[in-house]
N, C-alpha and C positions, 0 to 999 in steps of 0.2 A: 360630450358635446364640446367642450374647452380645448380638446385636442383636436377634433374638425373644424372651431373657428380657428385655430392656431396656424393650422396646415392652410385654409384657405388665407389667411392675410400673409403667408410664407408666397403662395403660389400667387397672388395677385402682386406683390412686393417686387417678386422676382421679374414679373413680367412686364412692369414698369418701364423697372428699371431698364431691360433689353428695348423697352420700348420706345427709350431715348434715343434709337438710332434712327437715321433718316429713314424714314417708310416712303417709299414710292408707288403704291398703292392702297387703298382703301376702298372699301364695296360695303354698303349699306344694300341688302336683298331682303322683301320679301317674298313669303310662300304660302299656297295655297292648293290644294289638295283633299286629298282623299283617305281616310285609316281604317284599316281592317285589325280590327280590337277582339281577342278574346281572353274574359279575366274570366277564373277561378277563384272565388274566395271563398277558402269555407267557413267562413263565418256570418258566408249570407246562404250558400247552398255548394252540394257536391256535382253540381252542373252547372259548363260553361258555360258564360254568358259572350255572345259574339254578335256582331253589326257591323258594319259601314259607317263610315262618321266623317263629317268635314274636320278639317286640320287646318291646321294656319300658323306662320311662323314669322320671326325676323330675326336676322342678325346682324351683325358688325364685323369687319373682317379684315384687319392692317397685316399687308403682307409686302416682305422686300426680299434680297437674296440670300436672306440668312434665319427669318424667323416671321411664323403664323401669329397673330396673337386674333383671337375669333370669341366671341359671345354669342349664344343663341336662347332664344326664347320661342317656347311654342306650345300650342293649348288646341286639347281636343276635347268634343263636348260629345259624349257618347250616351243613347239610349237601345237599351237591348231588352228583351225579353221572351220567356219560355213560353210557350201557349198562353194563356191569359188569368196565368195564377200568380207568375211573378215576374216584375218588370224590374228594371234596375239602371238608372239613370248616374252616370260617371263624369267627372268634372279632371282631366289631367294635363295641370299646367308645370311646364320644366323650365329651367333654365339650367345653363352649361358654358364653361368658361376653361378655354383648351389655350395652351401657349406649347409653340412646336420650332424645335430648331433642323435645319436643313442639313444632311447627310451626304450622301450620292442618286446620282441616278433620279430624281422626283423623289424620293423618301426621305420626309420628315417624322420627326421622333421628339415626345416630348411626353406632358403630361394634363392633366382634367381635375376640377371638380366640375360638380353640379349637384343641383335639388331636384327631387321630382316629390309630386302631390298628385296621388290618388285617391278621390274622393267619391264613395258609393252610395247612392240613394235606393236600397232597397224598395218596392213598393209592391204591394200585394191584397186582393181583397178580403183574404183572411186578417184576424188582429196579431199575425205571427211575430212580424216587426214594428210591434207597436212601443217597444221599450229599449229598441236600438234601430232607429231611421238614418241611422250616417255608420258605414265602416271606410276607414280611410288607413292609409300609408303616406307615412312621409319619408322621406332618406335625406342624405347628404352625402356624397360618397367622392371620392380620389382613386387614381390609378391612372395605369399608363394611357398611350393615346397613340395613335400613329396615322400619315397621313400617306397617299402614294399619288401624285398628281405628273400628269402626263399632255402635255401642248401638242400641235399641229395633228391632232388624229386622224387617222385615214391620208394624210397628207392634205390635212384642211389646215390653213395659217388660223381659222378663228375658231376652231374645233378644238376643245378640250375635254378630258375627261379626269374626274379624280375619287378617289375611294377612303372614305375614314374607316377607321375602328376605336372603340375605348371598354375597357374590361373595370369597374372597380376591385381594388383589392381590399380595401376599408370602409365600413359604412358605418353612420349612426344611422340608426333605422327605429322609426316608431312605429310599432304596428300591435295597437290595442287591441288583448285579446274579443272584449264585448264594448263598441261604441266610445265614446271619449273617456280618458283616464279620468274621470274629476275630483276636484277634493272633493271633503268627506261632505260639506255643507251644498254642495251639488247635487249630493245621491238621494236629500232630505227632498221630499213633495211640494212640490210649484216654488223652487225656487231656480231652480235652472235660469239665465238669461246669458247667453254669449256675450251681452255687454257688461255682468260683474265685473269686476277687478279679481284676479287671484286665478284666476281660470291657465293663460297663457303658460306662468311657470309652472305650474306641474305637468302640464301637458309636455313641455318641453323635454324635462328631465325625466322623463316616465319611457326615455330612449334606451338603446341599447348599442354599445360600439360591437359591429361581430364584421366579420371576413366572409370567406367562401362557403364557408357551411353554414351559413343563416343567410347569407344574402346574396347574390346574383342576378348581373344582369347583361350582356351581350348586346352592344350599339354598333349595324352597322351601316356605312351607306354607298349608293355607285350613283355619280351623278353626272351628268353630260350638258357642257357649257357652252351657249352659243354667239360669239361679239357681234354683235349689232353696229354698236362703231364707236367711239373711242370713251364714250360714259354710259354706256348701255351693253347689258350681256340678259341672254336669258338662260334658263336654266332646267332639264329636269332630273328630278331627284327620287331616287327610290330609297328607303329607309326601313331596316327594319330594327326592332328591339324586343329580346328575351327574356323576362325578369322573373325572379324566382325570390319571395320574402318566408323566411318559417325562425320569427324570435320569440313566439308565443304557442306553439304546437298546433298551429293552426294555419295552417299555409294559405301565401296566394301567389299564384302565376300570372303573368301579364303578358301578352304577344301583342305588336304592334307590325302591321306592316304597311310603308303608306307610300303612297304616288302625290308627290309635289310639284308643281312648275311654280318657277321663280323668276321672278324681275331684279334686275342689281341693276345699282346706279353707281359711277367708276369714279373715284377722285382722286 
């Protein structure tokens, strides 16, 4: 965990610092759409769970002729379920924070962290999930980023188009075999209350540093920009994401693929 906060106060430090140079643009956007979600966890069952779900996002976006610096936040609220034995209600709120230096040709090149929170509500009318009502994931992950953005499309002056990717290479990743880690005074009868004291750190530390063979996930996106006039741009965004968690012998899969249109405001 000390080495993922270490890297992200490296990579916010650094991005500062470039940040001091005159920016001649900034775009505050949000978004709003649609996600096609299917998880796999088998620590709730060995069938995917898949819906439709509203999405919704915002970001930050200082950009000049030399470097991206970009924050984003966005949260889907998903309910799925199998015939009418089990249902399973998902709560996944991210954020992600990219700084990108500019190359040739529209390709920027740079680097990512971000968090995501996957959170499962099991529900069913047998008492099967009566002694674990929440499986969740958490990450923190780093790796590259690359961006390929492209003006006057089609030979439109306020046509644009541009494409991200970002791969982590290193993740802390928490993904509790059965329900929350808790201490041991948690596991004792009617004392649970998520407002104790003492709960937080071990939940923290009950992580795991792993790479590509425990963890993966695949972000990509093609989005098409349209200027309205000189502080207005609108936007639509297709996104999808690949995730793949297994640090407990228990895998889960996560597919995201989602249709956003966006409002940005230009200063």
């Amino acid at each position: 965990m000390k080495f993922i906060v270490s890297i992200f106060l490296y990579v916010i430090s650094v991005g500062c610092l470039f940040g001091q140079e005159d920016s001649n643009r900034n775009e505050l956007t949000l978004k709003v759409g649609l996600s096609r979600t299917a998880i796999k966890d088998a620590r709730i069952s060995a069938i995917s769970q898949k819906t439709w779900s509203p999405k919704y996002g915002l970001s930050y976006r200082k950009i000049n002729d030399k470097r991206i610096s970009q924050i984003d936040f966005d949260f889907t609220y998903a309910n799925s379920s199998n015939g009418t034995l089990l249902s399973v209600t998902s709560l996944m709120p991210k954020v992600n924070y990219s700084y990108l230096r500019k190359t040739n040709n529209g390709l920027w090149l740079g680097g990512f962290i971000d968090h995501t929170t996957l959170l499962n509500f099991p529900k069913t009318r047998t008492s099967l999930y009566n002694n674990n009502m929440i499986n969740y994931l958490l990450t923190a992950s780093i790796g590259p980023s690359l961006s390929y953005d492209r003006s006057d499309l089609l030979g439109v002056d306020k046509l644009r188009f541009r494409t991200d990717a970002q791969v982590p290479l290193i993740s802390y990743v928490i993904q509790p075999e059965y329900g929350h880690p808790y201490p041991n005074k948690y596991l004792e009868q009617d004392t649970f209350s998520p407002t104790r004291e003492g709960l937080a750190g071990p939940l923290l530390k009950s992580g795991r540093v792993v790479t590509l063979n425990k963890f993966r996930s695949l972000n990509v996106s093609f989005s098409f920009h349209y200027l309205l006039g000189d502080n207005v741009e609108l936007s639509l965004n297709l996104n999808s994401q690949i995730l793949y968690a297994n640090t407990t012998d228990k895998s889960l899969s996560m597919n995201n693929y989602d249709v956003l249109f966006g409002a940005s405001y230009i200063h």
